[in-house]
Structures are given as C-alpha cells and as structure tokens.
C-alpha positions, 0 to 999 in steps of 0.5 A: 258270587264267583269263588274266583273273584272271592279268591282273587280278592282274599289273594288281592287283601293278602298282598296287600297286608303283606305289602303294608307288612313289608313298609312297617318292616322298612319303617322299622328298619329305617328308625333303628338306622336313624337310632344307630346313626345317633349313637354313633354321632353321640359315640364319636363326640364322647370319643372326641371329648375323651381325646379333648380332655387327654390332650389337656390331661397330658398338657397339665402334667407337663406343666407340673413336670415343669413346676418340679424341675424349676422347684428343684432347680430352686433348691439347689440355689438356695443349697448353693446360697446354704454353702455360700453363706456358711462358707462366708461365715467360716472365713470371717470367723477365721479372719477374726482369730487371725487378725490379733490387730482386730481381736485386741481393738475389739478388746479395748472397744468392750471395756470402754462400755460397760454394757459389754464387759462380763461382770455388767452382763452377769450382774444386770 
C-alpha cells in the first residue's frame, strides 16, 4: 500500500468527520433558534396577555370609580331629603303652636274620645 494513499484517506475521513461535525453544529444551532423562536412567540403573547388583563384592570377600576361617585352623589340626596324632611317637621311643628284655631280643636277633639284623654292612657 502507498502511505500516500493511506494519508490521503486518513485526510479524506477527517474532512469528512469534520464535515458531519460541521452539520451536527448547524443541526444544533438551528434547534436552539427554533427553541429562541418559541420562547420568544410564547414571550410575546404573555406580554399580550399581561397588556390584555391591564386593559380590563384599568377598565374595572374605572367602573368602580363610577360606582363611588354615583354612591356618593346618592348620599348627598338622601342628606338633602335628611334636611328637607326635618326642615318640613319643624315648620309643622311651628304651625302647630302657632295656630291656636287648630290647638284649641285638637283640644275639643281629644275630650270627645275618651281613648285620648290622660286619665284613660294612665288608668288602662
């Protein structure tokens, strides 16, 4: 045998193994591109998702923020009914001690039945 032939050969098996070195290299490389790809198309819906809820986050708290003002402007009708209802009480009570015509009929009206009158309501 020629020992050129043998190197030749030995030369020839080696570029060949580097070259199938070279394609599990490039095989490599192109699965942890396809891998970086996946993580950043499951990175960009988190992120999606992430923006999706802090829409309705924010779409929420404005409802709520509409919920307290129509709760407080609640409140402040029902003070202002409060105010009204009290003032009305305090004008019928003044037109009652003012009146004497109705003080005195009320008088005569709580005598004509006994179920009015002090003495019944004490002794019953």
């Amino acid at each position: 045998m020629n020992p050129c032939f043998t190197l030749e050969f030995q030369h020839l098996l080696v570029s060949f193994s580097l070259l199938l070195v070279n394609l599990v290299h490039l095989l490599v490389s192109f699965s942890l591109l396809l891998v970086n790809l996946v993580h950043l198309l499951v990175s960009f819906s988190l992120l999606l998702a992430n923006l999706v809820h802090l829409l309705v986050s924010f779409s929420l708290l404005l409802v709520s923020l509409v919920h307290l003002l129509v709760s407080f402007s609640l409140l402040l009708v029902s003070l202002v009914h409060l105010l009204v209802s009290f003032s009305l009480l305090l004008v019928n009570l003044v037109h009652l001690f003012v009146n004497p015509c109705f003080t005195c009929e009320f008088a005569a009206f709580t005598r004509e039945f006994s179920a009015f009158t002090r003495e019944s309501v004490l002794y019953s």
